[in-house]
C-alpha positions as CSV (number, residue, x, y, z in Angstrom):
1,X,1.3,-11.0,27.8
2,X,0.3,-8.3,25.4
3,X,2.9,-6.0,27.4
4,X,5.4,-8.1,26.6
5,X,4.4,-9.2,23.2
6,X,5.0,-5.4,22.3
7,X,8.3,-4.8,23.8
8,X,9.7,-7.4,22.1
9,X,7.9,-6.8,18.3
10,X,9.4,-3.2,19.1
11,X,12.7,-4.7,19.5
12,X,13.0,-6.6,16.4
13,X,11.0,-4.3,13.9
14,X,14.1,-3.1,12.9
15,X,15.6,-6.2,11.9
16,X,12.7,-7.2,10.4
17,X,12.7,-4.2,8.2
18,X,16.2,-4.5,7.4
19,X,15.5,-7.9,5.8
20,X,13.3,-6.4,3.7
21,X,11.1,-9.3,3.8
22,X,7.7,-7.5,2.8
23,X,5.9,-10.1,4.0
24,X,7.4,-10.9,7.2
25,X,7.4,-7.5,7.9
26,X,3.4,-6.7,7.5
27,X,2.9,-10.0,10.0
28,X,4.8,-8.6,12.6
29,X,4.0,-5.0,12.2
30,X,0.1,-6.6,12.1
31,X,1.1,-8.7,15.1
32,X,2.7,-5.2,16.7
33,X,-0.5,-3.2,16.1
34,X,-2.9,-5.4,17.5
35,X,-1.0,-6.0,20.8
36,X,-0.9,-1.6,21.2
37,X,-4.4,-1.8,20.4
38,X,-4.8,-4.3,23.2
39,X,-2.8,-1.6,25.3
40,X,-4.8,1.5,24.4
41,X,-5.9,2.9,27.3
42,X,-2.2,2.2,29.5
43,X,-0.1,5.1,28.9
44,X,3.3,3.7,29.4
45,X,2.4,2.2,25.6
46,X,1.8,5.2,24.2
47,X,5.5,5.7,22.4
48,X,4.3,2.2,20.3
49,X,1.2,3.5,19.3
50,X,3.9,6.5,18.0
51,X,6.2,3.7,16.6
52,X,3.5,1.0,15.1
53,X,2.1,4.7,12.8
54,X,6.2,5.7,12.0
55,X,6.6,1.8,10.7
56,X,3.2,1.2,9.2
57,X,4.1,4.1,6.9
58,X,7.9,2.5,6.2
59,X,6.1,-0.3,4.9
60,X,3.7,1.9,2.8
61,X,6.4,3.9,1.2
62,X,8.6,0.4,0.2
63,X,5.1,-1.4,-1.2
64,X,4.2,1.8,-3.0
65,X,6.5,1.8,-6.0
66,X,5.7,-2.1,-6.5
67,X,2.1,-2.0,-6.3
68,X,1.8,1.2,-9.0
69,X,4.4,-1.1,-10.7
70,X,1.9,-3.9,-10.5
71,X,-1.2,-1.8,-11.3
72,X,-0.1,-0.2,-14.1
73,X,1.4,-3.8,-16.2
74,X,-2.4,-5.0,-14.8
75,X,-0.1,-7.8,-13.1
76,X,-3.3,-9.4,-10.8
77,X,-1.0,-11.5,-8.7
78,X,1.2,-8.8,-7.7
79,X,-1.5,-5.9,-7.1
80,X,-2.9,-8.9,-4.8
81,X,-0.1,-9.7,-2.8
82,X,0.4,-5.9,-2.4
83,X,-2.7,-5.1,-1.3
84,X,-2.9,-8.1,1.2
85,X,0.2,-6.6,2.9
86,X,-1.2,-3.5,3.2
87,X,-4.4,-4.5,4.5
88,X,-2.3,-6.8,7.3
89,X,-1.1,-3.4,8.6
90,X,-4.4,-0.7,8.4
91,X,-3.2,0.8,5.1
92,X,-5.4,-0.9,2.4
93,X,-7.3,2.9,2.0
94,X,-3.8,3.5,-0.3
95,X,-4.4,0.6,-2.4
96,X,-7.3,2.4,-3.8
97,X,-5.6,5.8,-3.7
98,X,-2.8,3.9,-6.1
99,X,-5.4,2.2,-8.3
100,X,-7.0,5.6,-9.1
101,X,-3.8,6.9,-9.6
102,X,-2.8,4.7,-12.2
103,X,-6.0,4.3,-14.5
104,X,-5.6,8.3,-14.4
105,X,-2.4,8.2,-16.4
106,X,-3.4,5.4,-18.5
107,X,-6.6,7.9,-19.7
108,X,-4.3,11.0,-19.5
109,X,-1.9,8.9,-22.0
110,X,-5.1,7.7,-23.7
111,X,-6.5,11.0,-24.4
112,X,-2.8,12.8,-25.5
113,X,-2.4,10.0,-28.1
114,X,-6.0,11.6,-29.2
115,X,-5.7,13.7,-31.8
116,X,-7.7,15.9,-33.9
117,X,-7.6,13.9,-37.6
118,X,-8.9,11.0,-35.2
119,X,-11.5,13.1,-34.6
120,X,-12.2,14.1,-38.3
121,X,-11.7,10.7,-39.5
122,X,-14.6,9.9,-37.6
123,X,-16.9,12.6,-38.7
124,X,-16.3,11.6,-42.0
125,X,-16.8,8.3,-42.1
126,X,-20.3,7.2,-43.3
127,X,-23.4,6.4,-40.8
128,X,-24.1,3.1,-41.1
């Protein structure tokens, strides 16, 4: 069954991917994954394992830009749904990656805007 199950997810991935569907495509490539997994140790599956890591990346490069997007307007229902695609397919280890990423330039922004009269400002003001 699983042997099947993968030949035909590897025939439509492609479709799938051309709807651009983000959602539909994380189920199937999840759905895809789990049936090579299943199929580990037969060789003839070997070129899926091959394809399931090609498309799982596809997917992460086309949910990348949206979830920085999402991260950096702090936009909690659309870093979710990001992430929940990316966990679906193995690749929630770049959510965090991404989250990093973007507090970084929000305190690299933070600490340009810093200047030195804010920093004598303070000094000058009286202890309270």
């Amino acid at each position: 069954v699983d042997a099947d199950n993968v030949a035909r997810l590897a025939r439509d991935i492609d479709k799938i991917f051309s709807a651009g569907d983000l959602q539909a495509i994380a189920e199937h490539l999840g759905t895809m994954q789990r049936s090579v997994q299943a199929l580990r140790d037969v060789p003839e599956f070997a070129q899926y394992r091959t394809q399931v890591k090609s498309m799982q990346e596809k997917l992460e490069g086309m949910v990348s830009e949206k979830l920085m997007e999402a991260l950096e307007n702090r936009n909690p229902e659309g870093s979710k749904m990001y992430r929940e695609i990316l966990d679906k397919v193995g690749r929630v280890e770049s959510v965090h990656e991404q989250y990093v990423q973007s507090r970084t330039k929000a305190l690299l922004a933070a600490w340009a805007s810093y200047t030195p009269w804010d920093a004598a400002s303070r000094s000058d003001a009286p202890n309270a």
